[in-house]
C-alpha positions in Angstrom: 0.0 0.0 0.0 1.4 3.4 -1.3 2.1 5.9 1.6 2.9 9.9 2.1 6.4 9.3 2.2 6.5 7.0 -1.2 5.2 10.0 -2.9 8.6 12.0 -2.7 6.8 15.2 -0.5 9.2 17.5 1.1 10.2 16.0 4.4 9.0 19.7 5.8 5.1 18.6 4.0 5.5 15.2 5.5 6.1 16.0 8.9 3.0 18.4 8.8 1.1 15.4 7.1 1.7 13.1 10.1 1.1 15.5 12.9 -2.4 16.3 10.7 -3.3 12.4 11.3 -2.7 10.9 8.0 -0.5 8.3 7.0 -2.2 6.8 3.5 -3.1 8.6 0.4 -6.2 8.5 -1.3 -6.8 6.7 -4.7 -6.9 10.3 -6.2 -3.7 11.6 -4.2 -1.7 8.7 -5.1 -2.3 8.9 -8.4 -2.0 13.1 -9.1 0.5 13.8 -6.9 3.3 12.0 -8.6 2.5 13.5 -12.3 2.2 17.0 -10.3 5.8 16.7 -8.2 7.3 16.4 -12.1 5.8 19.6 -13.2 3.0 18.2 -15.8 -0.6 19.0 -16.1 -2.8 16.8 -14.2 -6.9 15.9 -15.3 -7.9 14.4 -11.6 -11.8 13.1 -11.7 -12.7 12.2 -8.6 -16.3 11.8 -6.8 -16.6 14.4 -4.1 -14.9 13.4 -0.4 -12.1 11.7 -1.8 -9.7 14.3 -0.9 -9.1 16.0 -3.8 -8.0 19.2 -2.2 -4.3 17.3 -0.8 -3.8 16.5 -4.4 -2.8 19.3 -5.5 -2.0 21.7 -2.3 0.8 18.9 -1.1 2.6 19.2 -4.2 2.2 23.1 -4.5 3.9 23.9 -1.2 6.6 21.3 -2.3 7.7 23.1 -5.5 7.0 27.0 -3.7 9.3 26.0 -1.1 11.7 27.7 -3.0 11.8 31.2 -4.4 9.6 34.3 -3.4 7.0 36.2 -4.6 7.1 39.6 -5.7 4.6 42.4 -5.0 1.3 42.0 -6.9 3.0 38.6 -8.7 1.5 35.6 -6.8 3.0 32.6 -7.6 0.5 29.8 -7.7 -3.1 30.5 -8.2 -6.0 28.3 -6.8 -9.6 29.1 -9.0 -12.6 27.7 -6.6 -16.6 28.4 -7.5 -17.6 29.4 -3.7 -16.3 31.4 -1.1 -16.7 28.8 1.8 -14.8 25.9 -0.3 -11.9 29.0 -1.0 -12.2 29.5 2.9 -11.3 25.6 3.1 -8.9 25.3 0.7 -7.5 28.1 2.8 -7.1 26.2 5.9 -5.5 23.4 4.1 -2.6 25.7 3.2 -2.5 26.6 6.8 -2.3 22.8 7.5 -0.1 21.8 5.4 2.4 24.7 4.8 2.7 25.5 8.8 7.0 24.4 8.3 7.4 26.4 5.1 7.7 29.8 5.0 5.0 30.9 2.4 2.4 33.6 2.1 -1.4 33.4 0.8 -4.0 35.5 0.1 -7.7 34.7 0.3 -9.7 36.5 -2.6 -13.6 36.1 -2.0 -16.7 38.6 -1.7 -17.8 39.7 1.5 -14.1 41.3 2.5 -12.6 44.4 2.1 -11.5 45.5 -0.8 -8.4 47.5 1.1 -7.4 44.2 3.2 -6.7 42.0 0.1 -4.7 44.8 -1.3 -2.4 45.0 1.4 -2.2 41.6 1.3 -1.5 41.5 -2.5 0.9 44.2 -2.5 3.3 42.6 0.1 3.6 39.7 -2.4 1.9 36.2 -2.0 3.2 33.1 -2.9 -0.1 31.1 -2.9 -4.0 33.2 -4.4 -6.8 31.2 -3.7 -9.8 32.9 -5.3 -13.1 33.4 -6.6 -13.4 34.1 -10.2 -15.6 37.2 -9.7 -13.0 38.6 -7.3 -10.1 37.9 -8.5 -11.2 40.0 -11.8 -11.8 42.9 -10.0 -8.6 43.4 -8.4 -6.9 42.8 -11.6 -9.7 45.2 -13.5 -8.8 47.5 -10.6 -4.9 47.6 -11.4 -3.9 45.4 -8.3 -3.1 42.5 -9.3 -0.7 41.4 -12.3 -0.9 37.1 -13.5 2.2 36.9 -16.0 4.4 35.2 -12.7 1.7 32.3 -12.3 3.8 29.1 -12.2 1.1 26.8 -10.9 -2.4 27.3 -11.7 -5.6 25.2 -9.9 -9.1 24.9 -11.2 -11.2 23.1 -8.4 -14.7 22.0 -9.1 -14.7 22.4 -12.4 -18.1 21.2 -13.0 -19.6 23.4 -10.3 -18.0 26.6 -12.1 -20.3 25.0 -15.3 -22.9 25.0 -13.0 -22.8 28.4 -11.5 -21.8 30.3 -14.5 -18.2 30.8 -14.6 -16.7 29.3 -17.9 -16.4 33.0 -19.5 -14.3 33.5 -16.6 -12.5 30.8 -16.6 -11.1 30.9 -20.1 -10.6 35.1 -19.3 -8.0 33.9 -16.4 -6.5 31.6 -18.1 -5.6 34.1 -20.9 -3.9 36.4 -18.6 -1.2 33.8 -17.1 1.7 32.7 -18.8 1.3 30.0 -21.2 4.3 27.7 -19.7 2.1 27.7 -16.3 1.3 24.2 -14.8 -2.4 23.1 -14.7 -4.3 21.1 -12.2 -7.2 20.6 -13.3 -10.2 19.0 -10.4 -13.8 17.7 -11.1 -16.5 15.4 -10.4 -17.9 14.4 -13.5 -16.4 15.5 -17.1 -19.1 17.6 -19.0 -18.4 18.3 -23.0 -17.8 21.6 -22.3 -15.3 20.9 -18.9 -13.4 18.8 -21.5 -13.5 21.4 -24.3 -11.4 23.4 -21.6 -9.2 20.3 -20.8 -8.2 20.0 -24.5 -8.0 23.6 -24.8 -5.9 24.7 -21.9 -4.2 21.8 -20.7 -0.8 20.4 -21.8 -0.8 16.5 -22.0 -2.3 16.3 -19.0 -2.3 13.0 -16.7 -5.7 11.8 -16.2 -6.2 10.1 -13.5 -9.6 9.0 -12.6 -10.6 7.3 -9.7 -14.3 6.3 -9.9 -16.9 6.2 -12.7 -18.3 9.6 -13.0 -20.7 10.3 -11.2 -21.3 7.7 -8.5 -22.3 7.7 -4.7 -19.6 6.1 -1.9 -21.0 2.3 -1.3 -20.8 3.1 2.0 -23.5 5.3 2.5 -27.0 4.3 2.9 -29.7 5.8 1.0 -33.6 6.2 1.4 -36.3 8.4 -0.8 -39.8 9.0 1.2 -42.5 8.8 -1.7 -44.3 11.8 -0.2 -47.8 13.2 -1.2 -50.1 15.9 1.2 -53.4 15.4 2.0 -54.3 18.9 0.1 -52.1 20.8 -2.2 -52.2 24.0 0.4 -51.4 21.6 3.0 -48.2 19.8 1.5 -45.5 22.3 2.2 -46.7 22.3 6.4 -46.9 18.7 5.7 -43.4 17.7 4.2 -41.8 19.5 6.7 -43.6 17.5 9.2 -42.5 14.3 7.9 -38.4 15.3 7.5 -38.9 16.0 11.3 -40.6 12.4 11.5 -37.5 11.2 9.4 -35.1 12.9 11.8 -36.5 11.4 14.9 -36.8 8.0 13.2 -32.6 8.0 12.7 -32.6 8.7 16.6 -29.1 8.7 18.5 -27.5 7.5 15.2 -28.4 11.2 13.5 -25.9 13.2 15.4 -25.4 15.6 12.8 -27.1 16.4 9.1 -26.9 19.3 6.5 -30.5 19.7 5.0 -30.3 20.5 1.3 -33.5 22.8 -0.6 -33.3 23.2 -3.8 -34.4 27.5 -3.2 -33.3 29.7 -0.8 -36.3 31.1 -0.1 -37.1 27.3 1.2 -33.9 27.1 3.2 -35.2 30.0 5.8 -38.1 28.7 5.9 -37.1 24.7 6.4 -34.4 26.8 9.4 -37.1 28.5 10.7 -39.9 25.8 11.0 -37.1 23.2 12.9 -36.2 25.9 15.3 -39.4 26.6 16.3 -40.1 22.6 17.0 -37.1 23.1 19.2 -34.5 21.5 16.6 -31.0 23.1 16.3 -30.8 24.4 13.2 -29.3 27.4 11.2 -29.8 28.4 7.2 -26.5 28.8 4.7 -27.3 30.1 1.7 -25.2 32.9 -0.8 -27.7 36.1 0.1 -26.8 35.6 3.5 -23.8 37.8 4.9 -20.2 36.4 4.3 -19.6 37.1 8.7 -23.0 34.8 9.3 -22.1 32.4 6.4 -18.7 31.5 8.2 -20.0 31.9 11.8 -23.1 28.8 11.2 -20.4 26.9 9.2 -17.7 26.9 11.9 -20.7 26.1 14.8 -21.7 22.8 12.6 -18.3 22.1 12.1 -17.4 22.4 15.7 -20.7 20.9 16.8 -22.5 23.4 18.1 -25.0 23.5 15.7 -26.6 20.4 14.5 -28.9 21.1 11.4 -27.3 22.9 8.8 -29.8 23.9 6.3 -28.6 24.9 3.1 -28.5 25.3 -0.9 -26.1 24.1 -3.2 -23.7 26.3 -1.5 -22.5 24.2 0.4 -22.7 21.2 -1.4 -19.4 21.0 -3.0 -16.0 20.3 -1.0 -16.8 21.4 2.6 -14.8 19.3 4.6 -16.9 18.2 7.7 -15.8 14.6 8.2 -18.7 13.4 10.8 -21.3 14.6 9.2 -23.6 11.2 10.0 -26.6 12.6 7.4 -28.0 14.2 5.1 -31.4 14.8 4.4 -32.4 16.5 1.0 -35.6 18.2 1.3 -36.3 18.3 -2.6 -34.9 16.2 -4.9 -32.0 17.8 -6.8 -32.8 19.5 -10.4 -30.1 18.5 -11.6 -29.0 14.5 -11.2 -25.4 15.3 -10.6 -26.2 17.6 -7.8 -27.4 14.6 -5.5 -23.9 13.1 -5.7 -22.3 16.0 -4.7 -25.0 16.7 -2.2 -24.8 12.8 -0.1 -21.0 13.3 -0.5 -21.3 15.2 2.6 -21.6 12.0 4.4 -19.9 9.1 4.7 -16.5 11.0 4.0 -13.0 9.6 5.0 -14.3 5.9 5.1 -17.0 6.5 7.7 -21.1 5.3 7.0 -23.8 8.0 6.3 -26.9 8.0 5.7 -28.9 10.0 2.9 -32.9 10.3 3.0 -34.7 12.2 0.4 -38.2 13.1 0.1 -39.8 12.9 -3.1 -43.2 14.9 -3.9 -45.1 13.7 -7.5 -43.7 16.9 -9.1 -40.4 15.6 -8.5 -40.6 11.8 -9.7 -39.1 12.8 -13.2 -36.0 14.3 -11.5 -35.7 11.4 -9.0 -35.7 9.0 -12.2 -32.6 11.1 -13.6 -30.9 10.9 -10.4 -31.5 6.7 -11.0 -30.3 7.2 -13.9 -27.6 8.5 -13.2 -26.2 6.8 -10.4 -27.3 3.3 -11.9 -29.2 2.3 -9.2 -33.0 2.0 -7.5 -32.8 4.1 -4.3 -34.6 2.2 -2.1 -38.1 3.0 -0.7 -39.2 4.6 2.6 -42.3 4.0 4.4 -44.5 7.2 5.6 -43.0 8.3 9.0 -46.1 9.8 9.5 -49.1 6.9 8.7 -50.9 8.7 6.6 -52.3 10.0 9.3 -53.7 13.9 9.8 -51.2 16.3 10.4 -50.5 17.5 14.3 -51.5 20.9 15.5 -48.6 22.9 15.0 -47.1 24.8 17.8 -48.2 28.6 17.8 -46.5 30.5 15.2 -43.8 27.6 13.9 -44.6 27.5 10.3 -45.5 31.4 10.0 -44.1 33.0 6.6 -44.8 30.2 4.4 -46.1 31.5 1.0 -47.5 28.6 0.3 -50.4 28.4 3.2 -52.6 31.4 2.9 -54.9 32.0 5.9 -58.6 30.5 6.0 -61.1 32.7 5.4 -64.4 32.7 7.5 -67.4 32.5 5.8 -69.2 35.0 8.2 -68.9 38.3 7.3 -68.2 39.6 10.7 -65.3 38.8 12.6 -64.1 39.1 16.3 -61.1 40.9 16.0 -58.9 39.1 17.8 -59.6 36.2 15.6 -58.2 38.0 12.2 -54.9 36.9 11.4 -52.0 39.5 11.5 -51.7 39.2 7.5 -55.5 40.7 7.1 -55.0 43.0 9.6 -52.2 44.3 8.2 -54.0 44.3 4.9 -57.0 45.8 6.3 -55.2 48.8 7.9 -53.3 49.2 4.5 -57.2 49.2 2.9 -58.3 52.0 5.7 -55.8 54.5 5.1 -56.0 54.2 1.0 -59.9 54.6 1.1 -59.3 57.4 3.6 -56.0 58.8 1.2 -58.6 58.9 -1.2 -61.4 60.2 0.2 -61.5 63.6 -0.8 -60.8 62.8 -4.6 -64.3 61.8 -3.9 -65.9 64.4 -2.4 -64.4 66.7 -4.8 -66.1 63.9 -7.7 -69.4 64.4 -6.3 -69.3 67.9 -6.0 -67.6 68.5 -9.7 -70.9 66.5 -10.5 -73.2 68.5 -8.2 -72.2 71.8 -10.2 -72.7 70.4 -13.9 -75.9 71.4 -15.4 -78.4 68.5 -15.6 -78.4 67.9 -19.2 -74.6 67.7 -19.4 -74.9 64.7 -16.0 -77.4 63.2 -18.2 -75.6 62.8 -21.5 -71.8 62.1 -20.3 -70.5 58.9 -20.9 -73.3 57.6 -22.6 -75.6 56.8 -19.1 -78.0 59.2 -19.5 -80.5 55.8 -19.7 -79.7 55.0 -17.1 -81.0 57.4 -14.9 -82.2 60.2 -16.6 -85.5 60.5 -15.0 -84.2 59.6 -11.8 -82.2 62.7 -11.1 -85.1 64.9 -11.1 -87.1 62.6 -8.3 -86.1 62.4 -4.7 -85.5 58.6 -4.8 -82.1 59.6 -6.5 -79.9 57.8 -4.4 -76.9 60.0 -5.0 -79.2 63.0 -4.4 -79.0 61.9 -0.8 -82.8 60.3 -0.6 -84.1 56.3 -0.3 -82.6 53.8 -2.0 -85.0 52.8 -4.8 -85.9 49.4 -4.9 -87.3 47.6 -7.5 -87.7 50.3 -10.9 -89.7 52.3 -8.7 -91.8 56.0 -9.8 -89.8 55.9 -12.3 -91.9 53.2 -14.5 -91.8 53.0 -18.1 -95.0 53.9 -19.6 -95.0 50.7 -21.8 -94.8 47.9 -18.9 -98.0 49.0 -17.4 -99.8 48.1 -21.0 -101.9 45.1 -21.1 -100.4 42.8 -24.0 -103.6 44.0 -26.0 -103.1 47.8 -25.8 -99.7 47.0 -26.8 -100.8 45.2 -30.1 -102.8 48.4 -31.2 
């Protein structure tokens, strides 16, 4: 069995290898490590949690021992799609590099501009960025690529995903064409390997797994899930992931809970909190402080349900994660991978449970599809049964459930929902905003001679004869009911007068 120190690491990367806990690569460092120590471009496809990251920092602190950067000239440049996986890849360096002198910088939104400067312009040896980021500064004048020696694309696929190919192919135009490439992803699109052939040197390929497949050694479940009423189903799913929760029991110690919209994932947060379940949203419209702050609680356990979007589905590195739960199944089949990859990392067992509603059966048949496979059946936590009464206010804010409406037209007050009150205050001070347009109507119409009321607009018909009675009923007298004085002549006829 290869180890660390058959792979011809630095003896400084070794020792902070062994004091980090590891002794015995991964199929995917074993194999891109080598290829990368001799200075040729590496194509490493790898399922996510199979420590990709170690692939290709161990070998870029190796050959940066040496030399020093100049200011504004990193040496090495590390691409990522999000800003927590940049944070990790981050903390990697910090591992791994702790016996070698060498700078970083961190390039991600969320963090002042100024700071990265200053960080720039003292000269890093190692840039780990976001593609969006990293453009400004260099738009901005601050940053200068031509003295890139190594350059890293991680997650390849999810920069496909997320949009960032024209940025990709940009960045890779402003570094020198003699760079080294790494190249990292989880499944090989056509257009990921129209950049490979493009941009990469006869790279060595190594690939680990068949793309796109799940670790054996993580269970998986899908709940078949229908409401018992369509306005009902949203209250109703979220009932039964907490009855899938408690079913796990001691053995769920920790899960992220994936939505497919972040609108979803505050409310998911929201409803398990208020049940008395610790949980916490992540999602990318949240603030990059209270982004890092919920994932450092999960990761350190003080939180227990992270709920999140695809955010967070690709490389975080929380090894004990026991579950994950996925709310709606993934629009897109190779998302589930990457999503269940959060468990069952560094040869542990998870657990993955998903809950399928019939809108979603066509996207859970891609997901079979694509992992080859029949993901076994769950039985209904909940029975079938009706749905408990909810705890006071603990699925407020869901757009889905709109508030009864009584069929009595009066209502005690106490009994009308904040919502309608809301909107019924809001009605009050429009009708009372446009009260005087009103008045000022009616009087306008007061002051017009008689003829001119009766002929404009074409409703003179209507009530020409009326105006001149008291029964007007904008003249301020009874309502008329029925046609009263105002009779035509010709309805009073007998049918025989009316022949002649």
């Amino acid at each position: 069995m290869t180890k660390f120190s058959d792979l011809k690491l630095s003896p400084k990367v070794l020792k902070a290898i062994a004091e980090a806990g590891y002794e015995t690569p991964t199929p995917i460092q074993a194999g891109a490590i080598p290829p990368a120590l001799e200075g040729r471009d590496v194509l490493g496809i790898a399922q996510t949690g199979t420590g990709k990251t170690a692939s290709f920092t161990l070998p870029m602190i190796t050959a940066l021992a040496r030399g020093r950067a100049r200011a504004r000239m990193p040496r090495s440049l590390v691409l990522c799609p999000t800003r927590e996986l940049a944070a990790q890849v981050a903390e990697n360096f910090d591992t791994y590099s702790k016996h070698v002198k060498l700078t970083k910088a961190l390039l991600i939104g969320g963090v002042s501009f100024k700071e990265q400067d200053t960080l720039i312009d003292k000269g890093v040896d190692v840039l780990i960025a976001t593609p969006g980021r990293l453009l400004d500064h260099f738009e901005r004048g601050k940053l200068i690529l031509n003295d890139v020696k190594v350059m890293v694309v991680d997650e390849a696929d999810r920069m496909l995903d997320m949009g960032f190919i024209p940025d990709i192919e940009r960045i890779f135009g402003l570094t020198p064409f003699t760079r080294q490439t790494l190249f990292f992803s989880a499944t090989m699109a056509p257009e990921i390997e129209r950049i490979t052939n493009t941009f990469l040197s006869n790279p060595e390929r190594i690939e680990v797994a068949r793309q796109a497949t799940t670790n054996e050694n993580i269970e998986q479940g899908v709940l078949m899930f229908k409401g018992s009423r369509k306005d009902r189903e949203p209250s109703e799913k979220r009932k039964a992931l907490r009855a899938l929760i408690d079913a796990e029991g001691e053995k769920c110690t920790n899960a992220i809970i994936f939505c497919n919209r972040k609108m979803d994932v505050d409310i998911v947060a929201k409803s398990l909190k208020k049940y008395g379940y610790d949980a916490a949203p992540i999602h990318g419209d949240l603030d990059q402080s209270q982004r890092t702050r919920t994932l450092d609680g999960f990761r350190e356990g003080s939180l227990r349900f992270l709920v999140a979007s695809d955010v967070a589905a690709r490389g975080l590195d929380v090894p004990s994660v026991s579950h994950v739960f996925n709310f709606d199944v993934p629009s897109h089949a190779e998302d589930y991978v990457h999503r269940i990859g959060r468990t069952g990392r560094a040869g542990r067992d998870g657990t993955a449970i998903m809950i399928c509603v019939g809108r979603d059966e066509k996207n859970l048949a891609d997901v079979e599809r694509l992992v080859e496979r029949e993901i076994p059946r769950l039985e209904n936590p909940l029975g079938g049964g009706k749905p408990e009464e909810a705890p006071q206010g603990a699925d407020e804010g869901t757009p889905e459930e709109k508030p009864k409406r009584s069929r009595s037209r009066s209502r005690k007050k106490d009994d009308t929902p904040k919502a309608e009150a809301v909107e019924s205050e809001t009605q009050v001070v429009e009708q009372q905003a446009d009260a005087p347009k009103v008045e000022e109507t009616q009087q306008v119409e007061a002051d017009k001679p008689k003829s001119e009321s009766r002929t404009r607009g074409g409703r003179g018909g209507r009530g020409g004869k009326g105006r001149n009675n008291n029964n007007d009923n904008r003249g301020g007298g009874n309502k008329v009911v029925g046609l009263g004085d105002h009779l035509p002549d010709f309805i009073g006829l007998s049918f025989a007068e009316r022949d002649h």
